[in-house]
N, C-alpha and C positions, 0 to 999 in steps of 0.2 A: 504494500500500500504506500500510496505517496504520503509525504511529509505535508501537515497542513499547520494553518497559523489563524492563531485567535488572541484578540485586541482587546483589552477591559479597562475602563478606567473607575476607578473607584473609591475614590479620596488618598491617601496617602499610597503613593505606591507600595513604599516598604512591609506597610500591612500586608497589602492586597499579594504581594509577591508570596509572602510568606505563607500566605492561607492555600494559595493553589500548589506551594510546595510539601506543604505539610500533607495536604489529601489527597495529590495526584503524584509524589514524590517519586514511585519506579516508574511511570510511565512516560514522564517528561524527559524530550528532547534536551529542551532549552528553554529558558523563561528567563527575559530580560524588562528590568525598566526603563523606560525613555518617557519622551515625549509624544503629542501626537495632538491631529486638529488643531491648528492654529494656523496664521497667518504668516507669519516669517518663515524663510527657510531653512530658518537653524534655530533652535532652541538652546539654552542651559539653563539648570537651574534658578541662577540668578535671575532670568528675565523670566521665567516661568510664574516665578514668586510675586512677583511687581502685580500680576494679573492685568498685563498689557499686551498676551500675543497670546490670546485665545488658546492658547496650548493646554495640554490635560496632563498629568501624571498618569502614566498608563501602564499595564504590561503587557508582554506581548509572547504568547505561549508559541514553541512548535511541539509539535506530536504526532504520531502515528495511531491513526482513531483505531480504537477497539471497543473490546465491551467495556471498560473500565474508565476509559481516556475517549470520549467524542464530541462533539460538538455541543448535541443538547446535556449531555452531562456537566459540560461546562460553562454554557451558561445558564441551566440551573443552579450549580453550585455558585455562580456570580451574582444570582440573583438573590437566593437566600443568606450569603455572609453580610448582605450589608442592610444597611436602610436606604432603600428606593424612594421611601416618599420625600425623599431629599437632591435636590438638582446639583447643589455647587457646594455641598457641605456633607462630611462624614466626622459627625463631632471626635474631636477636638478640632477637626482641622474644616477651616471653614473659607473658600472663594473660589473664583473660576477657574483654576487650576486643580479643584478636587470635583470636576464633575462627574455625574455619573452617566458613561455612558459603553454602549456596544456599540467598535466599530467593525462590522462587518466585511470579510473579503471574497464572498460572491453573495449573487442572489440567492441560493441557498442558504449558506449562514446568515441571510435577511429574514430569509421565511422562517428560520428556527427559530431564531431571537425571538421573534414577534409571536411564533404560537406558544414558546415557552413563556412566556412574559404572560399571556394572558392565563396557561394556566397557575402560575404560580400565583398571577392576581389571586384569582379564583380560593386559591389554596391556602394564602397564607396571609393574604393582603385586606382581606373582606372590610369595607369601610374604609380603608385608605389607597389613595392614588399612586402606582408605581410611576416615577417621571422620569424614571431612564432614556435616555437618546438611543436611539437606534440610526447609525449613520455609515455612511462609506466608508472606508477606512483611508487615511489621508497619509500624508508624509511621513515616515517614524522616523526619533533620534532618539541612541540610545541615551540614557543618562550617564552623569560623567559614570565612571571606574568604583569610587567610592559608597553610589549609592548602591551599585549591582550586590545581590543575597546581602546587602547592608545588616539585615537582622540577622545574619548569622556568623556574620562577622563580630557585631556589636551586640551581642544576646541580652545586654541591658540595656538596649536602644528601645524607641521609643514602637510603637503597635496600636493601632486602633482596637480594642479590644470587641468592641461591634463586629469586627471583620468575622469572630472567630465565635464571638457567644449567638449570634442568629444561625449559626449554622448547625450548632450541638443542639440547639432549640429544638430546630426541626428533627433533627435525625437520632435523639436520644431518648 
């Protein structure tokens, strides 16, 4: 099977990286942070941070789909680590740089997103709004060196604990 790639943004990336390593850990390729969606050609941190180049904090998974590792697997598991009824904020960490969104790289991973979103509404969401973007997938940069597996570098670094407690919710 070919190698495919999946784009999540979800407020801090560092969390986000960490949650899809911790439950998808033997099956993953490679999973990097960068950037993504924005207006500039080049991102860093620094400009990421300002919330002046539409840019997101994102990661960006490769994998060989199986039963364990595929598509709607993963973006069900992106949908249930975090809080959806939030656009540009994944508390603590709060602006246009922590949006939530799925960028998609075909029209398939279009139509998954979108049937998985609506049942996860259904399922988990009842009374509130999931506001996730579902979008093309735009230019990627990775983040510098330091931020890559940063949590496992820095085990006392910082983690959105949301990323990690909606997800034991569901499945425990």
């Amino acid at each position: 099977m070919a190698i495919e790639t999946a784009t999540f943004a979800s407020g801090c990336f560092r969390g986000v990286q960490k949650a899809f390593e911790t439950f998808f850990k033997d099956e993953l390729i490679d999973i990097k942070v960068g950037y993504t969606g924005g207006d500039l050609t080049y991102s860093d941190y620094e400009q990421v941070c300002t919330g002046t180049t539409s840019h997101t904090e994102a990661v960006q998974i490769k994998y060989t789909p199986n039963e364990v590792i595929n598509y709607p697997n993963l973006v069900e598991f992106f949908y249930i680590m975090r809080d959806l009824t939030s656009l540009d904020a994944q508390v603590p960490d709060i602006g246009t740089q922590y949006l939530s969104a799925i960028f998609y790289h075909s029209p398939e991973q279009e139509q998954i997103a979108k049937r998985v979103m609506d049942e996860v509404q259904d399922k988990h969401y009842q009374g509130q709004k999931i506001v996730t973007l579902i979008v093309p997938a735009s230019e990627w940069y990775d983040a510098e060196e330091y931020h890559q597996k940063y949590l496992e570098k820095n085990p006392e670094g910082c983690a959105c604990p949301k990323h990690f407690l909606r997800w034991c919710i569901v499945h425990i």
